[in-house]
KOLKOLZA-315269 format. One line per field, with one value per residue: x, y negated, z of N, C-alpha, C in turn. Coordinates in steps of 0.001 Angstrom, whole numbers. Atoms other than C-alpha are relative to their C-alpha. Example, Ala and Ser with C-alpha at 12.3 -4.5 7.8 and 13.67 -1.06 7.14 Angstrom:
BEGIN
n.c1	(890:-820)
n.c2	(1190:1190)
n.c3	(0:-60)
ca.c1	(12300:13670)
ca.c2	(4500:1060)
ca.c3	(7800:7140)
c.c1	(900:-770)
c.c2	(-1200:-1090)
c.c3	(0:730)
END
This chain:
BEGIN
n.c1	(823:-611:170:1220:517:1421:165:1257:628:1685:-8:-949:-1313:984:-396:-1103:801:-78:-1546:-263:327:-983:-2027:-230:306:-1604:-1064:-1381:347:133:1282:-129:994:153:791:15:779:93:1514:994:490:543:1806:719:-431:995:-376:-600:-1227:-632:-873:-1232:-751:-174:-897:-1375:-841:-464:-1018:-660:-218:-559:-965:-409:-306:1608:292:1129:1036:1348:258:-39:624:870:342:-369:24:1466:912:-1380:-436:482:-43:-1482:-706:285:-1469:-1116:-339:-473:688:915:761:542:568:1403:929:-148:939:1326:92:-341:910:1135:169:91:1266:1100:1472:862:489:-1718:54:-923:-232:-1303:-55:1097:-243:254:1531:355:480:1042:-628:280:1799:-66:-1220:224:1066:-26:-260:985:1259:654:-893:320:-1300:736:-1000:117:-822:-814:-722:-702:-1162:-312:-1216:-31:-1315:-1147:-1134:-235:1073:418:1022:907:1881:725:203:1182:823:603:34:971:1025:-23:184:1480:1363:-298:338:1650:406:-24:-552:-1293:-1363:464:-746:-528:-369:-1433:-1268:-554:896:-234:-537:890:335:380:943:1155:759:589:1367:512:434:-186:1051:-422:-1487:-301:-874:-1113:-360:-1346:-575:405:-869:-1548:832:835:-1014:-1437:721:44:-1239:-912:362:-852:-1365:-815:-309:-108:329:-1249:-872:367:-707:-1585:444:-138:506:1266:210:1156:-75:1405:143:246:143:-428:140:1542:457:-1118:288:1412:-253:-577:642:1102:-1006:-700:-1150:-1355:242:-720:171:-802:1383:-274:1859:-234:1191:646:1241:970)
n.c2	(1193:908:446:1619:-437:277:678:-486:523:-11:954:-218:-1246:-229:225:-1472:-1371:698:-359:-1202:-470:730:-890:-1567:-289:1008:-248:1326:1951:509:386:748:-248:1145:-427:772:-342:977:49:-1199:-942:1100:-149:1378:1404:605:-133:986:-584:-1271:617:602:-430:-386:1444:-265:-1240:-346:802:-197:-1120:655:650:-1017:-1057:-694:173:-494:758:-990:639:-450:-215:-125:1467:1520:-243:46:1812:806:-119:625:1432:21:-483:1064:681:-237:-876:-924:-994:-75:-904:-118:-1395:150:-554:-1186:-889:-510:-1465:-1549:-490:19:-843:-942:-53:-1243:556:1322:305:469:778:587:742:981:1063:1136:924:-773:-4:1566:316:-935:-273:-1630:-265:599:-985:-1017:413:347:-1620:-1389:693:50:-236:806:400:324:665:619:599:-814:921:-99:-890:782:188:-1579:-292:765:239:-842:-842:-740:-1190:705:-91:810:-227:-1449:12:1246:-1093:-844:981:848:-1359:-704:773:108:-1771:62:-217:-1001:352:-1149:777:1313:537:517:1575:1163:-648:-276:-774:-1196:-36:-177:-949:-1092:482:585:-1420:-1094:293:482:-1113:-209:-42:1398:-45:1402:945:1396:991:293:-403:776:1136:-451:-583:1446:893:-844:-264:1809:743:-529:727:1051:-169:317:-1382:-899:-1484:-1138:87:-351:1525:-473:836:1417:874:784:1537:101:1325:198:1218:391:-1052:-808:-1170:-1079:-1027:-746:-1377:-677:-396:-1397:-958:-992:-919:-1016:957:-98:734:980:1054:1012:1112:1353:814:1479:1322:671:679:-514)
n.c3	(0:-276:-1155:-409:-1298:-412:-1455:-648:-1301:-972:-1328:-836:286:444:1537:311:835:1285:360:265:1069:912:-210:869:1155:920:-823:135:-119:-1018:-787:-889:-1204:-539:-531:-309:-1658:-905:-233:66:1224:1257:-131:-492:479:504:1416:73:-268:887:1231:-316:-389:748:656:-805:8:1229:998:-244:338:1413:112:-358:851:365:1185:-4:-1073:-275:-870:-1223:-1240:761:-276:952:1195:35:282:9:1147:1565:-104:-329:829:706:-531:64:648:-95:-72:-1681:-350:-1380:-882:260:1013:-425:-1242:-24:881:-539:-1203:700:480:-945:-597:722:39:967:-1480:-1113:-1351:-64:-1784:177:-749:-387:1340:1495:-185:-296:1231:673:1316:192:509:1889:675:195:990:1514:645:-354:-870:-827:-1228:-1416:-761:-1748:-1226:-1523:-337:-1965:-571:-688:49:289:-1250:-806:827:-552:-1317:-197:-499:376:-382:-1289:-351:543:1350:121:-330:1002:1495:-23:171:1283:1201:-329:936:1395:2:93:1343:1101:476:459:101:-1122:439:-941:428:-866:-229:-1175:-125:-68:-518:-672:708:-986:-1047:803:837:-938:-538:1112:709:1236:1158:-1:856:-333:610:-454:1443:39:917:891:225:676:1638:404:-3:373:858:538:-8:1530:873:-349:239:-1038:-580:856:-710:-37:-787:-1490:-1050:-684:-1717:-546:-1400:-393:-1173:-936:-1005:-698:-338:-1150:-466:1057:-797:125:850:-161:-1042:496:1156:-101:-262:890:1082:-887:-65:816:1201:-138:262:-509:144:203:-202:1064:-115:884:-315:-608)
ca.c1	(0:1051:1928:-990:-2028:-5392:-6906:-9525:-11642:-14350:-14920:-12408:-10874:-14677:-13017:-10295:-12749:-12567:-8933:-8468:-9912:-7698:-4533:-5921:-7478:-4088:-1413:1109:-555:67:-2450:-3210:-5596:-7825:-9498:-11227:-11999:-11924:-15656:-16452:-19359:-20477:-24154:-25241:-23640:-25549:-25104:-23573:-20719:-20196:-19334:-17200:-15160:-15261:-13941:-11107:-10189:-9753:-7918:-5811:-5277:-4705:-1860:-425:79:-4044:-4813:-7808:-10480:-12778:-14709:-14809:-17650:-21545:-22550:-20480:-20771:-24401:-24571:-20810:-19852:-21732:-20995:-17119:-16801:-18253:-15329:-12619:-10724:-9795:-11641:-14323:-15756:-18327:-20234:-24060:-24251:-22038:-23693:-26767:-26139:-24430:-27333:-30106:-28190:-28121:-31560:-33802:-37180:-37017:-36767:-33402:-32662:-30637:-28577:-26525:-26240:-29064:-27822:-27549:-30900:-31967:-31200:-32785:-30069:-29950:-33604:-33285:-30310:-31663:-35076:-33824:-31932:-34756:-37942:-40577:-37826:-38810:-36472:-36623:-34080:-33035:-31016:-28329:-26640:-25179:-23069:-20796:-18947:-18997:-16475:-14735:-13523:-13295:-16641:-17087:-18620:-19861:-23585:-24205:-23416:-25212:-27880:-28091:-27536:-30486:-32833:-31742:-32367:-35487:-37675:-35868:-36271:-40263:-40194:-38728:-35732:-32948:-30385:-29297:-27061:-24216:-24361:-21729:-18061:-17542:-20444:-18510:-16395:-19708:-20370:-20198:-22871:-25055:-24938:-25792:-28329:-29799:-29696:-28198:-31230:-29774:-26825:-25100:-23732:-20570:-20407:-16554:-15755:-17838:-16598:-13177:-14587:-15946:-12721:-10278:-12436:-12607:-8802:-7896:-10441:-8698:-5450:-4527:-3792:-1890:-4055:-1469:699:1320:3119:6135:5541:4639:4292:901:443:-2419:-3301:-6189:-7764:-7487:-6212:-3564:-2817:-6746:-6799:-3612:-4863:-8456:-6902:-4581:-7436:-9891:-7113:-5110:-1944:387:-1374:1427:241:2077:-659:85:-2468:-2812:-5073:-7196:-9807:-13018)
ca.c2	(0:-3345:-5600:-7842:-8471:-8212:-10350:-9112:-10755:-10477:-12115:-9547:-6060:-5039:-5658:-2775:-62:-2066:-2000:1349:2347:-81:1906:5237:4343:1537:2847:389:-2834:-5254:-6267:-9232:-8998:-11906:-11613:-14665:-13817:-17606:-17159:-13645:-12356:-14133:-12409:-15698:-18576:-20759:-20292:-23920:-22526:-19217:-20802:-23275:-20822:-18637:-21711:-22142:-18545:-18375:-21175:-19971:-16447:-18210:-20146:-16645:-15349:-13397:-12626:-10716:-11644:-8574:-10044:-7719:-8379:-7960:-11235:-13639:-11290:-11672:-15780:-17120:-15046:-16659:-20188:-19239:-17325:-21126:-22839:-20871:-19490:-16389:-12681:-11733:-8588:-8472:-5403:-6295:-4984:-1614:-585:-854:1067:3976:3645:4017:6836:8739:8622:11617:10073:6628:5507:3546:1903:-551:-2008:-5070:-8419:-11066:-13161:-10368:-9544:-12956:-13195:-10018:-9378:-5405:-5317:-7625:-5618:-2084:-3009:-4371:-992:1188:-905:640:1773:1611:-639:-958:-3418:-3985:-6398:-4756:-7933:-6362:-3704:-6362:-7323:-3485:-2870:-5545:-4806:-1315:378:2878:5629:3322:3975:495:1258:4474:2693:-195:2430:4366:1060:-212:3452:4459:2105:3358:7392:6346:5557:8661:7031:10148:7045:4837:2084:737:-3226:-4516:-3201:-2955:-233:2709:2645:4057:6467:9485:8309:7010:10776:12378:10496:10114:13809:15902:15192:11221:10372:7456:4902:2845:132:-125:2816:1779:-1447:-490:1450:-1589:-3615:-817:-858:-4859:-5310:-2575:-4500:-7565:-6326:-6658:-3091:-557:3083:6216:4454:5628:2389:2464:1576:-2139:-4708:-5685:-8924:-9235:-12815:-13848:-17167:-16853:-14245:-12423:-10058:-8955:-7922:-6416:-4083:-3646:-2729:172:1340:1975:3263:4873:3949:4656:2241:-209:-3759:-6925:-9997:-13618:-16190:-19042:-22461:-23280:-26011:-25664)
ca.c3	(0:-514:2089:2820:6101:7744:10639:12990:15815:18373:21551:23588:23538:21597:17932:19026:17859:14420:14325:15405:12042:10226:11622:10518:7687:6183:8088:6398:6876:9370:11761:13368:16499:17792:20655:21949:25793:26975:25791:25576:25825:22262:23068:25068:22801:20749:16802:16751:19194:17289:14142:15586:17297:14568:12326:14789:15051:11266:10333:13174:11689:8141:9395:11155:7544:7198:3702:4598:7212:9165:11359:14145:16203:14770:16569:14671:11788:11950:12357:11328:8158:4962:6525:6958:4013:2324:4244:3570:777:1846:1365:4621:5381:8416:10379:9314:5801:5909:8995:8119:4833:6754:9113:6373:4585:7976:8970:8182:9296:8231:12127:13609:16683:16993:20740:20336:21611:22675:19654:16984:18144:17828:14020:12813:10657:11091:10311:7001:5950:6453:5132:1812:1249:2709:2524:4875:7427:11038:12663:16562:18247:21680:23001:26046:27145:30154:28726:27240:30614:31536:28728:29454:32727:32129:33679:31477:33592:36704:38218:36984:33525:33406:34768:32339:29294:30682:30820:27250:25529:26862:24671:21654:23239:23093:19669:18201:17154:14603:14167:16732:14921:17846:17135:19277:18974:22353:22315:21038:23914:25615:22982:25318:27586:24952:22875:26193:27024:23490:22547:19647:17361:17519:14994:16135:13893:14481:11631:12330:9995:7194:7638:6908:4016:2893:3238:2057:-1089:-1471:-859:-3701:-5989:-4992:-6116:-2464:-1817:-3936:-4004:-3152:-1428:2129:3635:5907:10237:10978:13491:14967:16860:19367:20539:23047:23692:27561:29982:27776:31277:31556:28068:28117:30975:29484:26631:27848:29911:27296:24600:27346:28751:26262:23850:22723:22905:23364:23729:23076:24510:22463:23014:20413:20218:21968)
c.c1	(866:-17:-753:102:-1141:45:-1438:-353:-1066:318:869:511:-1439:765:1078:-244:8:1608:961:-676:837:1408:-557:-148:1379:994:760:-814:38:-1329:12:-1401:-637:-795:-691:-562:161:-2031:-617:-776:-224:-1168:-763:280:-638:513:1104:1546:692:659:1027:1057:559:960:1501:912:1290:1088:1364:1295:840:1664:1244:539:-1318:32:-1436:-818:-814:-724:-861:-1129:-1506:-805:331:3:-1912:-329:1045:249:-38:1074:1945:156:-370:956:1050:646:1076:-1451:-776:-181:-429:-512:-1187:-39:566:-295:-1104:-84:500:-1099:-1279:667:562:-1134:-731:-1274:-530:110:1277:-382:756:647:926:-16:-1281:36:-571:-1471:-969:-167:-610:848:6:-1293:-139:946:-658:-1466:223:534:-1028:-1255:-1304:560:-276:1455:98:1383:-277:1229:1059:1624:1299:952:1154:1469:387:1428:1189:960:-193:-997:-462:-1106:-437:-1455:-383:-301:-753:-1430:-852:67:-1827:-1484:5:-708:-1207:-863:475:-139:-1865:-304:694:1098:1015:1114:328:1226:835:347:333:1167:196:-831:558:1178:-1169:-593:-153:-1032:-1160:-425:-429:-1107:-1186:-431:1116:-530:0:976:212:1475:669:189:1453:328:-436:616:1084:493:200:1132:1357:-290:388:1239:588:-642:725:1319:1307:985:528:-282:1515:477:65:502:963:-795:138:-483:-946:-224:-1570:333:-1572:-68:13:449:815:369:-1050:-96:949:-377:-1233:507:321:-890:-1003:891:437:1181:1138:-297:1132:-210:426:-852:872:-1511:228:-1204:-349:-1110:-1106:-1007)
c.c2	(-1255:-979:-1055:272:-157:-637:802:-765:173:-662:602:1433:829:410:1235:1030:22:350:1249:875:-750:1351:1143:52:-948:63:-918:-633:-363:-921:-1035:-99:-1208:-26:-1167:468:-1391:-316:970:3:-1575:120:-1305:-852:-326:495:-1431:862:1173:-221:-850:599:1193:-829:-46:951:4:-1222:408:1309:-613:-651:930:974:712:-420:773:-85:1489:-475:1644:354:-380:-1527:-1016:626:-495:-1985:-773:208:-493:-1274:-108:191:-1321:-838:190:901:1486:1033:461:1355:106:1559:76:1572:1565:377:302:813:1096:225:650:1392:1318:314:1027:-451:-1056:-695:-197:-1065:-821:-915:-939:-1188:-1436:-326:608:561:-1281:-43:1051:1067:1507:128:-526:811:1562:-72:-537:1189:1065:-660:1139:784:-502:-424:-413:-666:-587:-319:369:-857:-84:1306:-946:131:1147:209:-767:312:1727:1130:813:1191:-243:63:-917:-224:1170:-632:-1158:806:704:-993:-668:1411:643:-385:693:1827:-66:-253:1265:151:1339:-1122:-802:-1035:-1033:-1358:-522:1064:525:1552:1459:661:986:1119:1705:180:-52:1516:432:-431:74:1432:372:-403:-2123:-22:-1887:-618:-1178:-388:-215:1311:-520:-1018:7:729:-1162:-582:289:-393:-1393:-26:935:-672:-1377:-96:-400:1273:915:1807:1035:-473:121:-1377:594:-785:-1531:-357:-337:-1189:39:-1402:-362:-1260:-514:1717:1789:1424:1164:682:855:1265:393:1138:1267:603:584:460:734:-808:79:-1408:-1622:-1613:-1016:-1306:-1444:-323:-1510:-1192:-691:-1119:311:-656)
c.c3	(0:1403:400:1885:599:1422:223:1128:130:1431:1228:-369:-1067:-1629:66:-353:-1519:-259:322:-1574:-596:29:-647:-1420:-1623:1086:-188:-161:1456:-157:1035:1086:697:1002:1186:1362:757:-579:10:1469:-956:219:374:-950:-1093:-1430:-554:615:-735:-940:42:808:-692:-1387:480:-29:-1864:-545:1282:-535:-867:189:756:-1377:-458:-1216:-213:1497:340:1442:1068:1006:-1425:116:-1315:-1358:-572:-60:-461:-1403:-1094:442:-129:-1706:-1749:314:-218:-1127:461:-279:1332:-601:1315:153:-805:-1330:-347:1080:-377:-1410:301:1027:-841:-1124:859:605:-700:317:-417:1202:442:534:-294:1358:-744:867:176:-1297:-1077:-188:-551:-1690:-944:-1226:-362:-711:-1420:-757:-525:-1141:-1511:-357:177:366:618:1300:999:304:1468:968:1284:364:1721:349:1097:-206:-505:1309:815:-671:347:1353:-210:378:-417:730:1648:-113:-795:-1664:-606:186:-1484:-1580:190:-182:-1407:-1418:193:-520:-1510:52:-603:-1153:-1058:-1091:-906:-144:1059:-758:1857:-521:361:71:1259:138:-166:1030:960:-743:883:550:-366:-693:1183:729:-1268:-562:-1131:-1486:-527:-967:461:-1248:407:-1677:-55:-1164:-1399:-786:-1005:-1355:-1029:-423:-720:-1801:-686:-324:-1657:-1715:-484:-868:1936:522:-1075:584:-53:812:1874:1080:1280:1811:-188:931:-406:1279:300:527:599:-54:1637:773:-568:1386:474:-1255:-169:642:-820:-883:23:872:-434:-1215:739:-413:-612:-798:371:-558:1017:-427:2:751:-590:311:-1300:308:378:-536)
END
């Protein structure tokens, strides 16, 4: 592969489910990591703030070297992307629209769920997405606000996260749901929890491979990427907007502690 380099961001260690598919799927490309935690979560923040911190991020990336943009998190993919990808000459790929086509050609009844963030809830976008590929597709979203800061600090298999999994999935057990689409990155960190509460007869979709699908696909259209080639080891830079020792730790405790990352924290405009 040639040597481009991709940028990724989401509001904290959430977007690392995203960029663990990068590494497997473009071994040689470097990776640059953005992980704004001086505002995560993004679920609460207005659409005004999203885009302007989305704005920020990117022209930060851009001036890091980024020749390709994945925006990371479903939030700001869901209310930031068009408006960015009108601002800035570079290539985007968000979450929204490969998810919801791996969600719509996994469904055997016609019937997906969807959990994500207040926001992404908010603009409907899963639901407009799947529905134009699969119009009379049930679509049944629910917004699970408080898994968010679970991930973040690590809580994977705490009462309170069990508990708040079991209150966000039970409206979507009552409708009958065979897909459940995971619409916040941070979410497949929880993937265990969620199949065993959800059943076998569930198929859960993470939009991060897709994605990467999606992006592997664009960049060789592009001429960014040469196919065959296996690419040689490179450096990946990780930088936060706040707190580069919390994500540092988050980080190696939901990868495990080998995982080798070296965080920058950088101050961007607010």
């Amino acid at each position: 592969m040639a040597r481009c380099t991709i940028a990724l961001f989401d509001s904290g260690v959430g977007g690392l489910t995203v960029a663990g598919r990068v590494f497997e799927k473009m071994p040689g490309l470097p990776v640059l990591y953005f992980g704004d935690t001086a505002h995560v979560p993004y679920g609460n923040r207005s659409p005004e703030e999203l885009v302007r911190y989305a704005d920020n991020i990117i022209r930060f990336l851009s001036g890091q070297g980024a020749t390709y943009i994945i925006f990371a998190c479903n939030t700001s993919s869901s209310l930031s992307l068009e408006i960015m990808r009108a601002r800035h000459d570079l290539p985007m790929m968000g979450l929204i629209a490969p998810g919801a086509k791996a969600a719509v050609s996994s469904t055997r009844k016609g019937r997906i769920g969807v959990i994500a963030t207040q926001a992404t809830v908010n603009t409907g976008a899963y639901e407009q997405a799947i529905c134009t590929l699969s119009p009379g597709t049930a679509v049944y979203s629910v917004a699970a606000p408080r898994l968010v800061p679970f991930v973040e600090a690590g809580l994977l298999d705490a009462p309170a996260t069990e508990q708040a999994l079991s209150d966000y999935l039970l409206p979507l057990r009552e409708k009958e749901i065979d897909t459940l689409v995971l619409g916040c990155t941070h979410y497949p960190f929880l993937r265990p929890a969620i199949s065993r509460m959800l059943g076998p007869d569930v198929t859960l979709v993470d939009p991060a491979e897709a994605t990467v699908d999606a992006a592997r696909a664009d960049m060789l259209d592009r001429g960014l990427l040469t196919a065959g080639d296996a690419g040689e080891p490179c450096f990946h830079r990780y930088f936060v907007s706040a707190d580069a020792l919390g994500f540092m730790q988050a980080a190696r405790s939901l990868l495990g502690s080998g995982a080798d990352i070296d965080v920058q924290e950088v101050c961007l405009p607010d």
